[in-house]
N, C-alpha and C positions, 0 to 999 in steps of 0.2 A: 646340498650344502655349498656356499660358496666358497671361492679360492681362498678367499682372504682368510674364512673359516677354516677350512683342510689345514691351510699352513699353521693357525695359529693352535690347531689341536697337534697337530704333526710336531711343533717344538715343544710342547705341551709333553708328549710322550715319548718323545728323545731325553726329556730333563726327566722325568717319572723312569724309565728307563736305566736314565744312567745313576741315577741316585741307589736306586733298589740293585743295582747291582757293586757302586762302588762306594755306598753313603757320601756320595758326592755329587753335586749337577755337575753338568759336561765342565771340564777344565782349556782351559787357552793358556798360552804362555800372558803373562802382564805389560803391557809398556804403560808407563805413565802419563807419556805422550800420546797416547791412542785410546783416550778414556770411551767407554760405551756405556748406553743407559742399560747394559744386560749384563752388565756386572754385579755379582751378588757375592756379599762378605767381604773377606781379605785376603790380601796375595797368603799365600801358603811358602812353607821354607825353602820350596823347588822352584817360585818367583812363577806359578800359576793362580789363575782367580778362575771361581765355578762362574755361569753364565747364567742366564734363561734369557728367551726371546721376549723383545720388549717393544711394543706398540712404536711404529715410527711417527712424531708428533709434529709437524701437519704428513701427512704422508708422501712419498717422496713419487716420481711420476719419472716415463722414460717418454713423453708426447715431443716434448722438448727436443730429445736427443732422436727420437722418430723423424720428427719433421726436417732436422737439419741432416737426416742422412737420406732426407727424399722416400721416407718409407712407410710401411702400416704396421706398426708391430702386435700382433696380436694383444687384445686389452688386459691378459692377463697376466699377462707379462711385466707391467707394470707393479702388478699386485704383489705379484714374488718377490719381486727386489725392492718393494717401495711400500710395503704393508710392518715389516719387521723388523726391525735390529735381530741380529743373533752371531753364533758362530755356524759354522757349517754345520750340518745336520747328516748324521751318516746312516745309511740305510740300504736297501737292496730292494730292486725290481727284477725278475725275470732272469736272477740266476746272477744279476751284476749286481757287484755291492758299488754304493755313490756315495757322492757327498754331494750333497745342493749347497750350493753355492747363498749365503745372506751376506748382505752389507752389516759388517761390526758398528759404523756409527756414519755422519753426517759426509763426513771425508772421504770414507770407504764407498759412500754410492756416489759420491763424483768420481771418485779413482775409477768405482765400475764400471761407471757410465765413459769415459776416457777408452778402457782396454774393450767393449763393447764396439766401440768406433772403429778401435785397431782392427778388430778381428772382421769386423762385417768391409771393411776396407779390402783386407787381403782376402777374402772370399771374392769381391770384384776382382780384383788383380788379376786369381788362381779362375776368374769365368764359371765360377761356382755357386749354386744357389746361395742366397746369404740365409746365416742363421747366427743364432745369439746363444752361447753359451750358457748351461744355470749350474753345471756341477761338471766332477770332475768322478775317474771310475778308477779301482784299483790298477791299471794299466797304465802308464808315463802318459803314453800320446792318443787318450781315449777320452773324450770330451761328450758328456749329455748336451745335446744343443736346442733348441727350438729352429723349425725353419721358420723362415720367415711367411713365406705365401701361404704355406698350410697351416702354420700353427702345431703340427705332429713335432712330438718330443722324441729325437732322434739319437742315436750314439753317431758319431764320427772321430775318425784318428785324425789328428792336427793336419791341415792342407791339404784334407782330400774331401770331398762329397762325403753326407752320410749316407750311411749303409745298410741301416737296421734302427725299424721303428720301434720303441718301447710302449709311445701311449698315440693317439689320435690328436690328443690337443694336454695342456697343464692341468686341467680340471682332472683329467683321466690320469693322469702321470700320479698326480699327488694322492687322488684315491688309490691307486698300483703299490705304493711305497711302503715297504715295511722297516719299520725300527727295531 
């Protein structure tokens, strides 16, 4: 199955998931200002709207942001962040619970593609492999990364090397993941 399939069955069962347990799809807080095509219904009284993940329409691409930072970023990398609209996606591999990281809307994968820049920046700075961020772990300064030359979906703490592989490459990572 391809990536772009895994992911879009993976928010697929994050939203079946959280429905069947809260009669609700996953909720976000609202801004009016930050409209996404993966909004579904109406704010509710607590100024939250349910979600589902929603096709991104031409699809969105990080070659761009590759080639201006002199690099190769694994091709599937692009797919994750530039296949969907959604919210974060919470889930657990290998004993760590995560959230994968999705772009909310058009704005949000410039924003990402921006803090993508910062971060693979300070990796040269700190003389450390570079790698790209996709999620985030119950621990403050515990980040899911991609390196870059290998493509292995790695944990690392903020400013340091990672440390510990989760998957081989994103194909393997997003098969790994439970909802």
């Amino acid at each position: 199955m391809s990536v772009a399939m895994q992911l879009a069955q993976l928010h697929t069962q994050f939203s079946e998931k959280t429905f069947k347990k809260t009669s609700k799809y996953p909720l976000i807080a609202h801004d009016e200002q930050w409209p996404s095509p993966c909004e579904v219904g109406e704010v509710d009284e607590q100024g939250n709207i349910q979600w589902q993940g929603a096709l991104q329409q031409p699809t969105g691409s990080l070659n761009n942001l590759a080639s201006a930072l002199e690099l190769e970023f694994p091709k599937e990398l692009s797919i994750l962040y530039g296949h969907m609209y959604g919210g974060s996606i919470l889930a657990s591999i290998d004993g760590h619970k995560v959230e994968l990281l999705q772009a909310w809307n058009e704005e949000d994968f410039n924003l990402l593609q921006q803090n993508i820049t910062g971060h693979v920046l300070m990796k040269r700075k700190l003389k450390q492999p570079e790698t790209v961020f996709i999620g985030l772990t119950d621990q403050d300064d515990l980040l899911v990364s991609v390196l870059i030359h290998t493509g292995e979906v790695c944990l690392e703490h903020v400013g340091k090397k990672t440390h510990h592989v989760l998957a081989p490459n994103i194909d393997a990572f997003l098969k790994s993941l439970e909802v």
